[in-house]
N, C-alpha and C positions, 0 to 999 in steps of 0.2 A: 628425741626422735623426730617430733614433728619439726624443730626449729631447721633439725639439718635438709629434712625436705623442703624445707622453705627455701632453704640456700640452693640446694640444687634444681627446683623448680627456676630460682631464679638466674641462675648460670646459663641453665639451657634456653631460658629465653634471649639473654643475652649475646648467647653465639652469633647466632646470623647477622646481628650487628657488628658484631666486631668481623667477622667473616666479610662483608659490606664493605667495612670502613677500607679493612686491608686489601680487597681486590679496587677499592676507588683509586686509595694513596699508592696502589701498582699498576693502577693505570693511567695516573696522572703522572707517575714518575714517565711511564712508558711513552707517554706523548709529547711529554718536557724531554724528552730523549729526541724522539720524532720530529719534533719543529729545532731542536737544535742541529739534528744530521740536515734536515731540509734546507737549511738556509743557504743563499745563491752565492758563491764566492766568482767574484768578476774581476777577469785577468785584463788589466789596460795593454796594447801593444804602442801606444804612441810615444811612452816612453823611454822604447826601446829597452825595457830591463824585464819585461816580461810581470812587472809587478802588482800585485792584489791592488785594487783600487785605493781600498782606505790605507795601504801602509805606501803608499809612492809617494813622494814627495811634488813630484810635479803637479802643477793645478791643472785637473784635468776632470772636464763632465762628460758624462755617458747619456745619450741617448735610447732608449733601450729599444728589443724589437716589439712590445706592444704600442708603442708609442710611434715606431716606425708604421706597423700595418694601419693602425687611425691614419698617418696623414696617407700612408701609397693607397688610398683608398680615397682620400680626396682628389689626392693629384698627384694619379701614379705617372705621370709624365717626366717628371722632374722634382729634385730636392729642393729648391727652392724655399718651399714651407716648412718641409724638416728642420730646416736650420735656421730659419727665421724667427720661430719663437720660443728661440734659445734666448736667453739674457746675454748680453754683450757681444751679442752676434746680429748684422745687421747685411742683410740683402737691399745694394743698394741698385738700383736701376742706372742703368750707363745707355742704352740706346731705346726708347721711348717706343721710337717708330719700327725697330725689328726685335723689341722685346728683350733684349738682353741685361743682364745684370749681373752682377761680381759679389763677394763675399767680402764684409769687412769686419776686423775682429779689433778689440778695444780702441778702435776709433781709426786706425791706420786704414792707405789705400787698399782697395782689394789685392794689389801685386804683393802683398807683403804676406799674403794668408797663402800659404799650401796646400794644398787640396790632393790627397794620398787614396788609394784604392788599395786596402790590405797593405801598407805602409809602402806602396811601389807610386813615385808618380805617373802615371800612367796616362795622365791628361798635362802632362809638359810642367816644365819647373814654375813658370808663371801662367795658370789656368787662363786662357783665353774667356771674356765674359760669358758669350756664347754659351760656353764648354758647361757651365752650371746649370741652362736647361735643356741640357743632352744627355743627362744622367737619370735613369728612372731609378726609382729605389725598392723594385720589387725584389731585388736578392741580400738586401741587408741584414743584419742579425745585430746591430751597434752600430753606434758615430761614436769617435770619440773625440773631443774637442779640447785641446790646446788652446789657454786664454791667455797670452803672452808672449813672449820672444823664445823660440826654442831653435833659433838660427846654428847652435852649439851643435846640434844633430842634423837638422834637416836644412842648412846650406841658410843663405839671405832672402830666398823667399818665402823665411817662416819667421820672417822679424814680429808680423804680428799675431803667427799663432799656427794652429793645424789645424784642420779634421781631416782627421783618418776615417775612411768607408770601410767598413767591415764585412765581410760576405760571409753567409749562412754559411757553413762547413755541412755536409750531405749525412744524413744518418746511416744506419743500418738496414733501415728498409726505404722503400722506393718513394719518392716523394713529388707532388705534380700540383701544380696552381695555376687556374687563368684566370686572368683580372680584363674584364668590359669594362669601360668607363664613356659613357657619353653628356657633354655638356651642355648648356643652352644657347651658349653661343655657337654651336656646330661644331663641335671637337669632340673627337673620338681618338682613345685610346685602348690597346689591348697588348696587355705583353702575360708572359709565360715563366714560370721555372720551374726545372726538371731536375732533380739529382737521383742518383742511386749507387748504389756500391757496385763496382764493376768484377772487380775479387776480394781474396781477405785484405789486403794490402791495398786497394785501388779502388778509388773512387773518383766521381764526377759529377760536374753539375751543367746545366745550361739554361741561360737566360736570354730572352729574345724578347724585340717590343717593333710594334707598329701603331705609326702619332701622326693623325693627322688634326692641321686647324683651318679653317674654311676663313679668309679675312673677312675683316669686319668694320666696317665704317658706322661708329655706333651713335652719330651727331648727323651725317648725309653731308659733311662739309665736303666730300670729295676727298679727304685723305684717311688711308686706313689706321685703325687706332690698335685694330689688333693684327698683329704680323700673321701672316696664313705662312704653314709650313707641311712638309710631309716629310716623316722623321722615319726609318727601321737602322734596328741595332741587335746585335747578337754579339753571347761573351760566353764561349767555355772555360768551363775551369774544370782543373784536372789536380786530384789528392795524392799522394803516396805517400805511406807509412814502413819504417825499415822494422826490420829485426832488433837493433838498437837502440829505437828509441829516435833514431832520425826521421826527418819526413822531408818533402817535394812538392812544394806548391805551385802550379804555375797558371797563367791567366792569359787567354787571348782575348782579343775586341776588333771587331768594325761596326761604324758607324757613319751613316750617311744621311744628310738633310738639305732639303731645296728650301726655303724662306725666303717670303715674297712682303716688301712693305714699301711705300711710297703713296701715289694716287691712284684713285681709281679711273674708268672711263671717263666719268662727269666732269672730272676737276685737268684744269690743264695749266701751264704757266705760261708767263706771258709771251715766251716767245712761240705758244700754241703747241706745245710738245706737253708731254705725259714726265712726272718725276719720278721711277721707276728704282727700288733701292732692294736690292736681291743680293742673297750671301748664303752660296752654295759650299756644303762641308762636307771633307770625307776621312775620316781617321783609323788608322791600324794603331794596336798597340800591341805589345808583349812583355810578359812579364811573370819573375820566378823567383820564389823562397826559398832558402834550403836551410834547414836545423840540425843540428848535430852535438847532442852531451857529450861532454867529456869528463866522466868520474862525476858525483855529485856536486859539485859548485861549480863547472865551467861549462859553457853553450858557444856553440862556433855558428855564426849566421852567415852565408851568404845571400846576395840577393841582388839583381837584374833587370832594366827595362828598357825599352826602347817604344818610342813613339814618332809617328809621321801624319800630318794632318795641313792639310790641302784646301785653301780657300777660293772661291771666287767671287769677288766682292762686284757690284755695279751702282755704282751711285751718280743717276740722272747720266749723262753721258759718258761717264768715267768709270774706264772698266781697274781693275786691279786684279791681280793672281799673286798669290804669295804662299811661301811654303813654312811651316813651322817643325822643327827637328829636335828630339830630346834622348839621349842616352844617359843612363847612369849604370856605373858597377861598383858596389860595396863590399866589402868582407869586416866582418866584426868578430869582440870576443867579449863576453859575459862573464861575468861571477861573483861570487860571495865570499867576503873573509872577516871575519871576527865581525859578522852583523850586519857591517857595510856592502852595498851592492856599489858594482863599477863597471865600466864601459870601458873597450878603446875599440877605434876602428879607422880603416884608410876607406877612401873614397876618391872616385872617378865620375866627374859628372861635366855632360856638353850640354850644349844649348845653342840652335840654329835658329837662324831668320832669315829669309832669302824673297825678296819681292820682285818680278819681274817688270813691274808698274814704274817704282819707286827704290832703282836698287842703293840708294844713300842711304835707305834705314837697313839695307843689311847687316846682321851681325854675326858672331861664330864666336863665343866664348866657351875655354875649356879649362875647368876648377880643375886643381887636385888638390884632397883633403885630409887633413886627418882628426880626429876630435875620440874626446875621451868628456866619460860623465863619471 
């Protein structure tokens, strides 16, 4: 009699451990559960297949958005630093005195790299230098970066690669940011974005920025070392989602900037005149997505841009005006078949050059294309 109280004395001590053990090994199941739903699956678009990062075959790096908020926090002015320390990604400077520089990707000239907004060129088939710090990166959400020749989809100005710009898609509820940025060399920046849902189906966002740089002669030689400019830009974007499962993306932009660099008062040349190097910009764009399933393994994409962007150049006593013009129209089709993903699509794309200065560099070429992955 006493032995069996002994056993059942000891049972019952024993419960609440084993009680323990099994709400532990149920709650480490439950959280090995939890960080397994948790984990971020990231859909690339620059591959055009719509494909999970790690199963795409294409070599392609992501950017991500905390990475983006650190640098637009440095220099929400422009991407330039976003992309420059990427590995094999090199912003190289091309005009000293108005501050301009190009994007080069595995060692090619910057004309070889494509520069996409939501997979639309929107800043023209060959990105003017300029045009790289005229871009703020307060509405990104992704870059995604092409380190290679992907000329197969995106035409011969992606012999040496892509980055794709990716814009924040607008949540469910209302959403607002202002970024002040003031520098020590007297540059102030301040831009904005705004999204909200507008119905179930329809949303929107809006980005806007005002840049200015005060020049800077940072030696007293009489020429200025940093270009002074006064930059504003504004870009709505507009969401729809069907009943189907289709959706309507479309993107407008203007953009305008005065930049000033040459000499200042003190400094003059010899024939006693001032060297004076000004290049005034103004750009529209427009541009649209459209998605469409068909049955589970097929996706119909179309998609649209056009762009017009207006220079006025003066250099010392040489003025120049010149127009730059870029349309494209694509229609694609996607799908899956025993595993394999595949592409085909026809494409329509122009490319103008019109200088009133210099009209022997004009040009007007118009591709038609077709390409399958």
């Amino acid at each position: 009699m006493r032995r069996i109280s002994v056993k059942a004395a000891m049972f019952m001590l024993l419960i609440p451990n084993l009680v323990d053990a099994n709400e532990e090994e149920h709650h480490d199941d439950h959280h090995h559960h939890h960080e397994e739903s948790s984990i971020e699956t990231i859909q690339v678009r620059a591959s055009r297949l719509g494909r999970i990062v790690t199963e795409s075959a294409t070599r392609i790096e992501l950017i991500n958005g905390e990475e983006i908020q650190e640098k637009a926090i440095m220099r929400p002015g422009n991407i330039s630093m976003l992309v420059a320390e990427t590995g094999g990604v090199r912003v190289q400077t091309t005009s000293p005195s108005l501050g301009s520089a190009n994007i080069r990707l595995q060692g090619l000239y910057g004309r070889y790299t494509q520069l996409l907004s939501d997979g639309l060129p929107l800043y023209g088939g060959q990105t003017a230098s300029i045009g790289l710090l005229q871009i703020p990166p307060t509405d990104l959400a992704n870059v995604e970066i092409i380190k290679g020749s992907a000329s197969s989809l995106y035409g011969g100005s992606a012999l040496g690669g892509v980055i794709n710009l990716i814009s924040r898609t607008p949540s469910k509820k209302f959403q607002g940011e202002i970024l002040a940025n003031l520098t020590s060399k007297n540059g102030q920046d301040l831009t904005t974005y705004l999204a909200s849902p507008l119905t179930d189906n329809f949303s929107a966002s809006l980005t806007g920025g005002i840049h200015h740089q005060q020049i800077q002669d940072l030696d007293d030689d009489g020429w200025i070392d940093i270009a002074g400019y006064e930059r504003s830009s504004v870009r709505p974007r507009f969401y729809w989602q069907g009943e189907h499962d289709d959706n309507l993306y479309v993107n407008l932009g203007a953009m305008s900037e005065k930049r000033n660099a040459g000499t200042t008062n003190i400094r003059q040349l010899p024939n006693g005149e001032q060297y004076i190097l000004n290049q005034d910009t103004q750009r529209i764009d427009i541009g649209f997505v459209y998605d469409r399933p068909i049955g589970d393994d097929l996706n119909v994409n179309v998609r649209g841009s056009a762009m017009d962007q207006q220079h006025q150049h003066q250099y010392g006593n040489v003025y120049e005006d010149d127009t730059h013009q870029s349309y494209l129209i694509e229609s694609s089709l996607a799908g899956y078949y025993n595993k394999t993903a595949w592409l085909l699509g026809i494409a329509y794309q122009s490319e103008q050059f019109s200088s009133e200065t210099f009209p022997e560099f004009n040009y007007n070429y118009q591709v038609q294309a077709y390409f399958r992955n």
